[in-house]
N, C-alpha and C positions, 0 to 999 in steps of 0.2 A: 504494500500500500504506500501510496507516495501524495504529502502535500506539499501542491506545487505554489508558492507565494512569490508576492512582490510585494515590496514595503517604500514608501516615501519617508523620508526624515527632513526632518529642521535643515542638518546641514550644519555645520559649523566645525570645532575641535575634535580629533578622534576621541572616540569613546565617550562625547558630553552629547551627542545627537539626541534626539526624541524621534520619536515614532508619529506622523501626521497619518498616514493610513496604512491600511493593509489588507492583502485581501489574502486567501487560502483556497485554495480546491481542492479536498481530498479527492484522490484518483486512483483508484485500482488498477490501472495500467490499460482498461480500455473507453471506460467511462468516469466523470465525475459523480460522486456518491454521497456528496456533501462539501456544502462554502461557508466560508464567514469572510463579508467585507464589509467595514468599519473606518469611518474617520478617525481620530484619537489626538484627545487634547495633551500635547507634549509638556505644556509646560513651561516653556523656554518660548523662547525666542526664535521667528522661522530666518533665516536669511534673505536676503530681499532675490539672489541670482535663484535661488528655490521657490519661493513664489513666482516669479515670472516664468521657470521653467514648468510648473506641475498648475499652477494660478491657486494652489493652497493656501487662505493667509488664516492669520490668526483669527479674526472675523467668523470664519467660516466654522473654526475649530472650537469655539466658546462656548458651546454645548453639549460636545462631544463627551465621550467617555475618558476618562483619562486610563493608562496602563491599567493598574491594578483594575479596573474594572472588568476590563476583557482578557485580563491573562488567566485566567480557568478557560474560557471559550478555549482560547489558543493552546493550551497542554490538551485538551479533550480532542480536537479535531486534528492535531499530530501526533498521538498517543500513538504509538507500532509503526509510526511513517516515517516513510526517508522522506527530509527536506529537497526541494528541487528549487534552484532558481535561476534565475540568471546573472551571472554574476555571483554564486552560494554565498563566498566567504564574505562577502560583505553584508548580504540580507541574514546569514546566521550570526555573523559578531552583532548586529543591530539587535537581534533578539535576545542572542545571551545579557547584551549589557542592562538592557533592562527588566531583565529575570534577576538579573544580579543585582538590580538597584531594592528589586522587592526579597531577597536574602531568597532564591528559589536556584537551584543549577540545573537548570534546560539543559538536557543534554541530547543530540539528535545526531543519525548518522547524516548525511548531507551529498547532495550527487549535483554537479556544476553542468547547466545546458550550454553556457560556453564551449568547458574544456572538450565537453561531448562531441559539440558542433564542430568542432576542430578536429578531432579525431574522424567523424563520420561522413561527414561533409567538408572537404578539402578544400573544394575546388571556388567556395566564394569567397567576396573581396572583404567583406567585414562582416564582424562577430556581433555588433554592436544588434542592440535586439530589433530595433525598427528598420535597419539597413535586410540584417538576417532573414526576417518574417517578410520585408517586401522581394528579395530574391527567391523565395520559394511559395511566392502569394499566399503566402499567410497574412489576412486582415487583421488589422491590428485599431481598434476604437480607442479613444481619451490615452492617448501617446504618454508615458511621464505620469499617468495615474495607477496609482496599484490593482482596481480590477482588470481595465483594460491589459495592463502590463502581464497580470496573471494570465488571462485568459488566451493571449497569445501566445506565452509562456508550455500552456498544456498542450495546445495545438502543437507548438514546438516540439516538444516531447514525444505526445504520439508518433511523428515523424519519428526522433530521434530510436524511438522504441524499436520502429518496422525497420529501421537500418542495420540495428544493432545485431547482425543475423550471427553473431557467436554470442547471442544471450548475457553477455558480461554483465549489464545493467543489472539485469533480473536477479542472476546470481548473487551478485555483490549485495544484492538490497535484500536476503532474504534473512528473516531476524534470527539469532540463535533462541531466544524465546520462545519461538511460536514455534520453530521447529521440535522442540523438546516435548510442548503440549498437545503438539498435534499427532506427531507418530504414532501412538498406539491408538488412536482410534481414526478409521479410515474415512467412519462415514463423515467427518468434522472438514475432510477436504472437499469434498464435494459440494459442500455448501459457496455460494456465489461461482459456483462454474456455469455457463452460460448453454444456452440449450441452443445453440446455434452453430452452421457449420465454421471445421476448425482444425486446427495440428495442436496436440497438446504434449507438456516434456513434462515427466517425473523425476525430482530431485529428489540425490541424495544429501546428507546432510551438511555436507560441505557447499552446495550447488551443485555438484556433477551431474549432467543430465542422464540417466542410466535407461531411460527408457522416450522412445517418441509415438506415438499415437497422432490417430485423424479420425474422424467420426464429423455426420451431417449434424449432430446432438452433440457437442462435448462432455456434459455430463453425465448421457446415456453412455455413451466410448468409457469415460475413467472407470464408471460404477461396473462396467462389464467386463473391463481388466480387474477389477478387486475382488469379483464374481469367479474369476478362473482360480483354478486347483489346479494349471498345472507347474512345475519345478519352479521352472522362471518365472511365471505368474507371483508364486509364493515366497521367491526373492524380491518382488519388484514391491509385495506389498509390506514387506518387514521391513527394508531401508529405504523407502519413498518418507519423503516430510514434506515436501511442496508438491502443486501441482501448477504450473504456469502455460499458459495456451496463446496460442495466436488466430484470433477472427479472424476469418478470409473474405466471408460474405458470398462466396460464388465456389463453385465446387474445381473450376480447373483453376485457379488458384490455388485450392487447396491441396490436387493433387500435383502442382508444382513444385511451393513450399515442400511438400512430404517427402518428394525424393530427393529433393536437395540436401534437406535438414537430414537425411538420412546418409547419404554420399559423405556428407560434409562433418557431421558429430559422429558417427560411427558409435551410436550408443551399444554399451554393453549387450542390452536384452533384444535386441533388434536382430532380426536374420536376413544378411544383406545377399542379397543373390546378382551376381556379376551378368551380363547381358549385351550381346552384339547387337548396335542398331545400324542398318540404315541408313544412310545420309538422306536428310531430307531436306526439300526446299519448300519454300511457301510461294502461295500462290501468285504474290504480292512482295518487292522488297522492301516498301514502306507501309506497316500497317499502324494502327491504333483499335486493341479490342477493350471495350470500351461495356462494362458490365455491372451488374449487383457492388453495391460497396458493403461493406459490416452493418452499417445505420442506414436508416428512412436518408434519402438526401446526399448520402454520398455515393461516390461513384467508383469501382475499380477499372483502372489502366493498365495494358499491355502491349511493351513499345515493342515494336519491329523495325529496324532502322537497315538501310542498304543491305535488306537480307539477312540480317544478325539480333537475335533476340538480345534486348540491351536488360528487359528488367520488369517490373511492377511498381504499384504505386496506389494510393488511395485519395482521392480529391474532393473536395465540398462544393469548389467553386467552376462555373463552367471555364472561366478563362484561363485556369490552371491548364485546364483539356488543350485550349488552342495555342499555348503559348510552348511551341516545343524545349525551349530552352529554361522552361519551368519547367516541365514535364522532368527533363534528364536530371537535374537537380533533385528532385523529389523520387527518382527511380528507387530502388532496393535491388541490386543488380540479380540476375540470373545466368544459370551458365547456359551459354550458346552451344548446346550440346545436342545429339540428336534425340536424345533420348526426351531432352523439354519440348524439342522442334516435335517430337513424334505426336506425344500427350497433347497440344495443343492442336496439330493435324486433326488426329482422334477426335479431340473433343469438338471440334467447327463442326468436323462431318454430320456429328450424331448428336450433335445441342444446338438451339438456339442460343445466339447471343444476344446481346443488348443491343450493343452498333459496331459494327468495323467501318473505321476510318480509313482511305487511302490515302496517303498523300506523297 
């Protein structure tokens, strides 16, 4: 579970800042599952280059709650969450300083959508968060105010999620708490697994992914791996402590993701069988297939560029679709192999799709 914040401050001497707003999204890594956004009377003095950047003045702030009033909210709705922000170490040191003014020690693991960005997405020219969100159209409302700035924020993430195709995020964020509490009882995992189709990985308790699964139900698929009696089955359910999934929304996504994640993590409990394909070509060397997204309103993409499958992707907004230099930005690469070339063959002949694009 991840809350994803932005905070505005006064502004002034390090470590003497106040808090003028903030906002939180708790995130389960595919939906919001609860917010709290709050102005908050700091106290202090705003700097005048902070009010002209954020238009926050004291005026505005003269009603508001002060810390102490809303810091229970704020430990409740980051209780078991990794912090996310942009920019982390400076929205976490904002927070600890004022847990520490009321004698509390905040303590929280923390995950940087910067350093992320850097690491996942190479190829843009700044990290800065309204530069970032417009090279990958991501809209971004009230620029310099903390829900706006959140809410961008999460959209950033989800991206950054679908990129992250060696799971490192997921891994890193899972708590040794929960993992301890949840082990021996199975059916505790399958609470909030989503009943829609998907690729889902079983951790052990370190992270290591030891097992991958797919099912149109994700939670039909887990509940029927902890239903089996046989060897592996009965390994998978004694050191599984998470269970982590990735929505696809459309089913040849799904079985593209699954051989991938399979080729590529070589989980333990999985029986991979090697196989000659074919070289195949498409029908078309520019396509766009263009289908079901995870949610009401979004959309999945599948670029085909001079004959070479480049990737996937998930979009909200149409002009994301026409803009192809947003499109490659936003991709999740795929291997240009025959074996993905085949599956999608397959799948055109014998589904309908949403739209194919030529271009």
């Amino acid at each position: 579970m991840y809350a994803i914040l932005d905070i505005e401050t006064t502004g002034g001497k390090f470590n003497e800042e106040g808090i003028t707003e903030i906002a939180i999204y708790k995130f389960d890594g595919h939906e919001v599952v609860d917010n709290f956004v709050s102005l908050v009377n700091p106290e202090r003095e705003i700097q005048p280059f902070v009010v002209k950047l954020t238009g926050i003045n004291s005026k505005m702030l003269r009603n508001a709650p002060k810390f102490h009033e809303v810091a229970k909210r704020i430990v409740e709705i980051t209780q078991d969450c990794v912090i996310v922000a942009h920019n982390a170490l400076f929205d976490y040191r904002i927070l600890r300083t004022e847990f520490n003014r009321l004698g509390y020690d905040f303590v929280r693991k923390t995950v940087c959508t910067v350093e992320l960005s850097k690491t996942l997405i190479p190829e843009v020219e700044s990290y800065k968060l309204g530069r970032l969100c417009k090279s990958l159209g991501i809209p971004v409302s009230s620029r310099h105010r903390a829900d706006g700035d959140a809410l961008a924020t999460v959209q950033l993430f989800k991206l950054l999620l679908q990129k992250d195709i060696h799971k490192e995020i997921v891994s890193a964020s899972i708590s040794p708490e929960i993992k301890q509490n949840l082990a021996p009882k199975l059916q505790t995992l399958l609470v909030g697994l989503p009943k829609t189709k998907g690729v889902f990985y079983a951790h052990k308790v370190d992270g290591t992914i030891q097992y991958i699964g797919k099912g149109k139900n994700i939670q039909k698929s887990v509940n029927q791996l902890f239903l089996k009696d046989s060897k592996n089955a009965k390994r998978i359910q004694r050191d599984v402590t998470s269970i982590s999934y990735d929505a696809t929304g459309n089913q040849l996504i799904l079985q593209l993701i699954y051989v991938q994640e399979l080729e590529a993590k070589q989980p333990k409990f999985n029986i991979l069988r090697k196989k000659q394909y074919k070289k195949i070509e498409f029908s078309n060397p520019n396509l766009l297939l263009i289908d079901k997204g995870r949610t009401i309103g979004e959309k999945s993409v599948i670029l085909i560029e001079n004959d070479i499958l480049i990737g996937y992707c998930f979009v909200d907004l149409a002009h994301q679709i026409k803009q192809i230099d947003i499109l490659h930005t936003l991709m999740t690469p795929l291997e240009n192999n025959d074996q993905n070339r085949l599956i999608i063959k397959k799948y055109l002949q014998n589904n309908k799709i949403g739209k194919i694009v030529r271009f």
